[in-house]
MARTOR-87133 format. One record per residue (C-alpha): residue number from 1; residue in one letter; chain; x, y, z. Coordinates in steps of 0.02 Angstrom, whole numbers, always signed. Example, Ala and Ser with C-alpha at 12.3 -4.5 7.8 and 13.67 -1.06 7.14 Angstrom:
2
[vexlo 1, 'a', 'A', [+615, -225, +390]]
[vexlo 2, 's', 'A', [+684, -53, +357]]
//
This chain:
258
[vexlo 1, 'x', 'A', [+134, -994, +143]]
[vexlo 2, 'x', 'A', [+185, -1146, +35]]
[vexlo 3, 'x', 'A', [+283, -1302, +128]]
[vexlo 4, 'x', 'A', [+397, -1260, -32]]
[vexlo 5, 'x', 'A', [+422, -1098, +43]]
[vexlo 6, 'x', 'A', [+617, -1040, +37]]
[vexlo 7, 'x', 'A', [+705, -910, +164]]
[vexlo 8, 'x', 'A', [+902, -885, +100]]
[vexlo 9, 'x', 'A', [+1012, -784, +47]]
[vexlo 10, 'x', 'A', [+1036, -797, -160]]
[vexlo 11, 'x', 'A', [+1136, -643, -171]]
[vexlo 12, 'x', 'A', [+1259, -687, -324]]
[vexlo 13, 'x', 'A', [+1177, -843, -371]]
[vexlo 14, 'x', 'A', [+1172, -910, -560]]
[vexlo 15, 'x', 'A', [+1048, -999, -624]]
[vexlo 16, 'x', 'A', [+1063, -1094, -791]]
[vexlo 17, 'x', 'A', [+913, -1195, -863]]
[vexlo 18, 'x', 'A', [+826, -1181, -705]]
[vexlo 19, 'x', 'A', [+639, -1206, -699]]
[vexlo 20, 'x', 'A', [+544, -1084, -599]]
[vexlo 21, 'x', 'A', [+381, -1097, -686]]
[vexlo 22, 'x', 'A', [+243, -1048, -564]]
[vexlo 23, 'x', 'A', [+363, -994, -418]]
[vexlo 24, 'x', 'A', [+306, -848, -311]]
[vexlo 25, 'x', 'A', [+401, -706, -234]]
[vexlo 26, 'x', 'A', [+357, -642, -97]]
[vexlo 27, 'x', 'A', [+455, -482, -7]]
[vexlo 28, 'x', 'A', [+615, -523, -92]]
[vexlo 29, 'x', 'A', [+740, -432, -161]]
[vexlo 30, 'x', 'A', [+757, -433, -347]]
[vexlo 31, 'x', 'A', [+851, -260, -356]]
[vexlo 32, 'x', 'A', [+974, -282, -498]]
[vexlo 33, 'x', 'A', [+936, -479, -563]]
[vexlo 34, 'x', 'A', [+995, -507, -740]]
[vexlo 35, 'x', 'A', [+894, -605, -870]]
[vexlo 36, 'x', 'A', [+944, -684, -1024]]
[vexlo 37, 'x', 'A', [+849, -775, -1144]]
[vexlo 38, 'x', 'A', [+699, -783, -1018]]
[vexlo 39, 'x', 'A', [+513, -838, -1060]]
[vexlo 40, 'x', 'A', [+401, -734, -946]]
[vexlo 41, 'x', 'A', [+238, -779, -1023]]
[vexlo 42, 'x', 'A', [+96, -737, -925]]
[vexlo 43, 'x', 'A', [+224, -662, -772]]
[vexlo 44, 'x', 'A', [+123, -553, -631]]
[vexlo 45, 'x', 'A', [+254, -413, -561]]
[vexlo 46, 'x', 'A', [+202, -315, -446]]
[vexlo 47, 'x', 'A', [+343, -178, -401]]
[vexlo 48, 'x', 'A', [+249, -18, -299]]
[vexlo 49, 'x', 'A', [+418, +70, -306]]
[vexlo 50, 'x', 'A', [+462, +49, -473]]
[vexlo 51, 'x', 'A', [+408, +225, -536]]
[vexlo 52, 'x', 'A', [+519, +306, -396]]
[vexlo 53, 'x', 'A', [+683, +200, -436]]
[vexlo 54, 'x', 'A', [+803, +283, -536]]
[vexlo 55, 'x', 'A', [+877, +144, -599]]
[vexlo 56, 'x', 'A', [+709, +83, -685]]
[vexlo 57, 'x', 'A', [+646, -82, -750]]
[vexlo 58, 'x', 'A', [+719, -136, -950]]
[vexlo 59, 'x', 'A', [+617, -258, -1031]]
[vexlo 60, 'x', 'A', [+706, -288, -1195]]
[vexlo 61, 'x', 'A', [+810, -130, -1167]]
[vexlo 62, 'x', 'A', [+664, -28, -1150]]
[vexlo 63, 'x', 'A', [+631, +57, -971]]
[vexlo 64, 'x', 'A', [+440, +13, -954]]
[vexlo 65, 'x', 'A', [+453, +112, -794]]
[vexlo 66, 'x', 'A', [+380, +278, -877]]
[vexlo 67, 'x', 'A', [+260, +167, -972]]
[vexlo 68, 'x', 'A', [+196, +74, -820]]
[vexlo 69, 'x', 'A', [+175, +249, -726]]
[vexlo 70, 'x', 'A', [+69, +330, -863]]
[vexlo 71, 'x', 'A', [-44, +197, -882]]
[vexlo 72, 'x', 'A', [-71, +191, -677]]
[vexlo 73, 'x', 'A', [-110, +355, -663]]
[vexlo 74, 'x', 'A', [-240, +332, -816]]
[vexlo 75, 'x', 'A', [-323, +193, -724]]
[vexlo 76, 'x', 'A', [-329, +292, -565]]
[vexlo 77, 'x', 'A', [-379, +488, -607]]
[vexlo 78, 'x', 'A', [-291, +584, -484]]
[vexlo 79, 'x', 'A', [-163, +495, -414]]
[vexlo 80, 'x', 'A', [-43, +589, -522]]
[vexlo 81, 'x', 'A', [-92, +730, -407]]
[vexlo 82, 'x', 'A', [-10, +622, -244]]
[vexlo 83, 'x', 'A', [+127, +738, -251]]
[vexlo 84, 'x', 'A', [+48, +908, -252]]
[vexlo 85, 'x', 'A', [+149, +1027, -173]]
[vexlo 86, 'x', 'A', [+29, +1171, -117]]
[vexlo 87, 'x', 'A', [-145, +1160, -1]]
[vexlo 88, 'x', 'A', [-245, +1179, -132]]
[vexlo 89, 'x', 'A', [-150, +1047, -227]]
[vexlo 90, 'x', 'A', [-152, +929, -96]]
[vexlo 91, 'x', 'A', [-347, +961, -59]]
[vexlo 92, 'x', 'A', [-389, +913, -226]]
[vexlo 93, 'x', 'A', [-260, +765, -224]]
[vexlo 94, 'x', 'A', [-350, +681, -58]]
[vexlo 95, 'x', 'A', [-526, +724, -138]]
[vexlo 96, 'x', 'A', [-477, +614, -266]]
[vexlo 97, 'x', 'A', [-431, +493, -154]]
[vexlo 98, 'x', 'A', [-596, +493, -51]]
[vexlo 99, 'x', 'A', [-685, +476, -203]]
[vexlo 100, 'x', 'A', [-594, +318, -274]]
[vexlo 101, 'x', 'A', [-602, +238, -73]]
[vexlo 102, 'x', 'A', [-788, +287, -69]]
[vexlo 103, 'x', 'A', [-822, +200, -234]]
[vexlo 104, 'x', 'A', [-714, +43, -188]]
[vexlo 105, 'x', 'A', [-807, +31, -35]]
[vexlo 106, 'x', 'A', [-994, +32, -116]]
[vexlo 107, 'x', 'A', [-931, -100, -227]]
[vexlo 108, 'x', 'A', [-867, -215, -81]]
[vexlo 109, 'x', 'A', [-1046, -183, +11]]
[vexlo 110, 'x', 'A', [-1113, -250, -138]]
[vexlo 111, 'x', 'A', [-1044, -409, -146]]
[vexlo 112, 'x', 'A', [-1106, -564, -29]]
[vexlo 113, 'x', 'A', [-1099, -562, +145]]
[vexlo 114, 'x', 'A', [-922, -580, +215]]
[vexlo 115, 'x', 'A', [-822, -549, +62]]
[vexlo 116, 'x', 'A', [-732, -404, +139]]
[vexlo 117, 'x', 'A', [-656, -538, +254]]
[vexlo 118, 'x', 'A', [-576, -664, +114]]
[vexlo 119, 'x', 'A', [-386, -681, +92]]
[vexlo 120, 'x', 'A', [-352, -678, -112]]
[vexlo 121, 'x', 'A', [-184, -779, -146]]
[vexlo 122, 'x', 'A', [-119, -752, +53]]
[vexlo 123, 'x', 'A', [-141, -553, +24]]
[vexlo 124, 'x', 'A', [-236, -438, +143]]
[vexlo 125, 'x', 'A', [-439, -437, +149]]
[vexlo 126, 'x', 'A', [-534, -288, +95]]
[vexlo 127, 'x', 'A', [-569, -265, +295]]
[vexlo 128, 'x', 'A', [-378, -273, +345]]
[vexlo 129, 'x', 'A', [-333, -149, +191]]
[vexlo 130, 'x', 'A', [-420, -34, +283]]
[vexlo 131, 'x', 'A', [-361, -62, +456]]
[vexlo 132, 'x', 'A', [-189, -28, +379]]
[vexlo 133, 'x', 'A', [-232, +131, +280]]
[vexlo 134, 'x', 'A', [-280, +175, +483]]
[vexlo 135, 'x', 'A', [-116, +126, +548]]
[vexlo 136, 'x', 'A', [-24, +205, +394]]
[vexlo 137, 'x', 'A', [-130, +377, +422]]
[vexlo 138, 'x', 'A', [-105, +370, +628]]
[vexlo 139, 'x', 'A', [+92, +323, +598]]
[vexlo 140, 'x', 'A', [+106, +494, +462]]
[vexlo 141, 'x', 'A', [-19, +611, +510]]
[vexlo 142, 'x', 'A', [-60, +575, +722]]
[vexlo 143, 'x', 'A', [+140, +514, +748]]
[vexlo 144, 'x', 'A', [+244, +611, +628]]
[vexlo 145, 'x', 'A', [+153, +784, +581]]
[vexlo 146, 'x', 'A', [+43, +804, +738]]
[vexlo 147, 'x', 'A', [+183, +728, +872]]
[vexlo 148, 'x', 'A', [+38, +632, +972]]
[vexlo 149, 'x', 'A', [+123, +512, +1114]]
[vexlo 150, 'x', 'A', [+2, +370, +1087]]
[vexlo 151, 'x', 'A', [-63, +388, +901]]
[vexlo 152, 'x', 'A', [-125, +212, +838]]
[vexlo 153, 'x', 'A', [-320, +165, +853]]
[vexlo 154, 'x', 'A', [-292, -36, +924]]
[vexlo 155, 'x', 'A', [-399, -81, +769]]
[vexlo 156, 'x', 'A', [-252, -39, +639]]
[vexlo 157, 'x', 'A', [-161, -167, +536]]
[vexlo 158, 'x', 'A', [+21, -157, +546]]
[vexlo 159, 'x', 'A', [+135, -231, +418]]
[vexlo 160, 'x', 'A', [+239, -372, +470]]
[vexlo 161, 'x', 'A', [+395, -278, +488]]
[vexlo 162, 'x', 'A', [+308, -184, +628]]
[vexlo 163, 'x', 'A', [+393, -181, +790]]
[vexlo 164, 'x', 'A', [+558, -232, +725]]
[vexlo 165, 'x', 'A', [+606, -27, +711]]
[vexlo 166, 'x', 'A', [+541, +39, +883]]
[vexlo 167, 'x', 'A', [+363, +11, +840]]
[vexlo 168, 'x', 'A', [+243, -47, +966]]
[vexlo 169, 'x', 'A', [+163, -210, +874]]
[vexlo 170, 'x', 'A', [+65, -221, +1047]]
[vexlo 171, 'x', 'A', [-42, -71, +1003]]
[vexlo 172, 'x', 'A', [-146, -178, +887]]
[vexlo 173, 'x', 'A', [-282, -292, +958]]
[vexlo 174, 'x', 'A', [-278, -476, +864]]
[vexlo 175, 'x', 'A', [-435, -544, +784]]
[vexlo 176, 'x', 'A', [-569, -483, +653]]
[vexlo 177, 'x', 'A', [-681, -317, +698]]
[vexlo 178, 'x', 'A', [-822, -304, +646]]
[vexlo 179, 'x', 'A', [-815, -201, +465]]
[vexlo 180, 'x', 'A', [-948, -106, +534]]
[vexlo 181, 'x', 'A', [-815, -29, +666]]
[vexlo 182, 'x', 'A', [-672, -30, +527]]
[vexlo 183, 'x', 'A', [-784, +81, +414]]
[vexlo 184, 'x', 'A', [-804, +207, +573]]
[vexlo 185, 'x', 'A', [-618, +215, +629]]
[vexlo 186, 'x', 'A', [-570, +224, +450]]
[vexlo 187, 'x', 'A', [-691, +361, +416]]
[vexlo 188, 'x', 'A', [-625, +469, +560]]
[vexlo 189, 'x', 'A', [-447, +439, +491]]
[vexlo 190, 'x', 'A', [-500, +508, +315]]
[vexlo 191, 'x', 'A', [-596, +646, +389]]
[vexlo 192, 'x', 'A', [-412, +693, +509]]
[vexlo 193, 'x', 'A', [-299, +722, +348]]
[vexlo 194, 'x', 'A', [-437, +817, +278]]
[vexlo 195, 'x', 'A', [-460, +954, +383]]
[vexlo 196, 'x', 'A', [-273, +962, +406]]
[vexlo 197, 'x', 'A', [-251, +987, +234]]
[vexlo 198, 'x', 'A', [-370, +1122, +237]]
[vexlo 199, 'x', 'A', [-308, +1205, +383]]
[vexlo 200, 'x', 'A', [-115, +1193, +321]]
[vexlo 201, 'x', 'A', [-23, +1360, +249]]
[vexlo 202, 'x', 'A', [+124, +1334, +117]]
[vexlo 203, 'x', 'A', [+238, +1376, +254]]
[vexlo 204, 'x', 'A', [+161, +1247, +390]]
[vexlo 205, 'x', 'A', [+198, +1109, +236]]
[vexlo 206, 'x', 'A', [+392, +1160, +250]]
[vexlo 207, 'x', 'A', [+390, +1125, +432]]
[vexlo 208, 'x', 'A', [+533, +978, +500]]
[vexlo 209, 'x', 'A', [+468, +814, +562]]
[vexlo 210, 'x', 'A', [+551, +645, +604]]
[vexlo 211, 'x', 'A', [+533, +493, +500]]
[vexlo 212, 'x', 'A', [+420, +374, +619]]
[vexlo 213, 'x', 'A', [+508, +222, +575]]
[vexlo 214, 'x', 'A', [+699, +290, +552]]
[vexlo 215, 'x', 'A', [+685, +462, +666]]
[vexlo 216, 'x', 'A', [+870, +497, +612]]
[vexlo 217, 'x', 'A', [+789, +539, +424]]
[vexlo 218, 'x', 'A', [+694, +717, +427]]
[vexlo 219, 'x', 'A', [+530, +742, +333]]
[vexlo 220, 'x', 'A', [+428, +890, +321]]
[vexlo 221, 'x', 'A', [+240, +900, +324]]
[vexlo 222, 'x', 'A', [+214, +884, +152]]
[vexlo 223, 'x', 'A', [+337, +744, +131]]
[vexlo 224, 'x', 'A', [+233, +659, +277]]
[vexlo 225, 'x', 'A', [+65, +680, +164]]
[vexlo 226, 'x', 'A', [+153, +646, +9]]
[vexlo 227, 'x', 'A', [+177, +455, +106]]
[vexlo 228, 'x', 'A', [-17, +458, +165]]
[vexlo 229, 'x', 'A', [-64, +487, -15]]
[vexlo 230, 'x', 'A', [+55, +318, -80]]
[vexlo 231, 'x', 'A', [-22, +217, +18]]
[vexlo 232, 'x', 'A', [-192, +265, -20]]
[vexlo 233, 'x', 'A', [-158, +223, -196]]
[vexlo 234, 'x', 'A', [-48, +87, -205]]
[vexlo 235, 'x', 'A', [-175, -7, -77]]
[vexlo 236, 'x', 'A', [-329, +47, -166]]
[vexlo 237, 'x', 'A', [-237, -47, -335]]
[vexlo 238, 'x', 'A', [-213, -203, -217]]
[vexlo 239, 'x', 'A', [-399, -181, -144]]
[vexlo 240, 'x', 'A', [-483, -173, -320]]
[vexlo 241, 'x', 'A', [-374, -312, -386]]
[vexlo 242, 'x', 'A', [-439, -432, -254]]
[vexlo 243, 'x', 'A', [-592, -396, -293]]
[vexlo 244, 'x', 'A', [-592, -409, -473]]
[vexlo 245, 'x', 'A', [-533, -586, -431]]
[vexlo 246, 'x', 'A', [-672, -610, -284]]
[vexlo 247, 'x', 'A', [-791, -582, -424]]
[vexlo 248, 'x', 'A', [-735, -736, -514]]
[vexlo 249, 'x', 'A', [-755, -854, -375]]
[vexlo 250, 'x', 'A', [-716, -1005, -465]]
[vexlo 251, 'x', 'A', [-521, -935, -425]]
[vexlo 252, 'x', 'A', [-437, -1084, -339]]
[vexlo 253, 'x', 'A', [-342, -962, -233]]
[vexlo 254, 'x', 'A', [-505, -893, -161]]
[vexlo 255, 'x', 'A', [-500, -999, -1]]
[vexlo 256, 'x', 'A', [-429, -911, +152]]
[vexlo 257, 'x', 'A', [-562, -804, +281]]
[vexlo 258, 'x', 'A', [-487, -701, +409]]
//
């Protein structure tokens, strides 16, 4: 993180002639910021609930919300299936998803030895994308829906909020597996949602669970799977990003290994 880096509380703030050009946000909350006369040239926003949010995004008056959601799921074929609401629906939603992973896989292979353990701009490596997708499938599908005690393989990723909600951070083992071992776990994880999809009835998708990280909330099944299939996409957008940008390796952010 930058030595510029700011932590605060800007709730309210105005700013008038102020000069951001080039600053970086990072987890913040931008819900509801107001701008006027505003030159956003060449401005990178990345938002992974904006379609959800009611309230939209206006860019000149326009919501761009619909806009940006259209041409997502044009990019991606099938992940405007992620929230099927039948088996069969979901079956053909997470086939679509194994086929996207499996491609963005054979492209990292592809590149030079030890790409899938580079840092682009400070964001997670290839490697680590998929040790979270294995900590996001073990917290929905091995916590929520199948209610095992001890649910997360030591190799998973957890997000840096982990912990602070019950969660045990401890679970995870520090350093950098081998991506040999991260392609196995990973594969067993895909494999796990599935066969539950294909063993689920309609009725079994109706079925009450507890939120993992808020077990006051109640999900069902399909709610739970609905999640899996988010994160599959909105990671796989991050994943394929970073490597469009590993494959221009003249990128002065390019410099951080695992």
């Amino acid at each position: 993180m930058s030595e510029n880096a700011f932590n605060g509380d800007l709730r309210g703030a105005t700013f008038v002639a102020a000069n951001l050009q080039g600053a970086r946000f990072v987890e913040s909350d931008l819900s509801g910021v107001v701008m006027r006369g505003v030159d956003i040239a060449g401005a990178d926003i990345d938002a992974p609930w904006l379609p959800g949010d009611p309230s939209g995004m206006l860019v000149n008056g326009v919501d761009v919300a619909p806009y940006v959601e259209a041409e997502l799921n044009r990019r991606f074929p099938g992940r405007d299936e992620r929230r099927a609401a039948d088996p069969a629906g979901l079956g053909s939603a997470w086939a679509k998803v194994e086929q996207a992973w499996g491609a963005a896989q054979e492209r990292a292979a592809a590149m030079p030895a030890g790409s899938v353990d580079i840092s682009v701009d400070g964001e997670w490596s290839f490697s680590q994308t998929l040790r979270h997708l294995v900590m996001a499938t073990d917290t929905w599908l091995r916590q929520a829906i199948q209610q095992v005690e001890s649910p997360h393989h030591p190799i998973g990723q957890p997000d840096s909020s982990y912990g602070s909600d019950g969660g045990d951070a401890a679970a995870f083992r520090p350093g950098t597996p081998p991506f040999a071992e991260v392609l196995e776990v990973r594969a067993e994880r895909v494999a796990m949602v599935r066969d539950l999809i294909a063993a689920l009835t309609p009725e079994q998708l109706d079925e009450p669970r507890a939120n993992p990280h808020s077990p006051e909330h109640a999900e069902t099944v399909r709610s739970c799977l609905h999640t899996i299939l988010e994160e599959e996409w909105e990671h796989l957008r991050f994943a394929l990003r970073d490597l469009d940008a590993l494959d221009g390796a003249s990128d002065p952010r390019i410099d951080d290994r695992d």
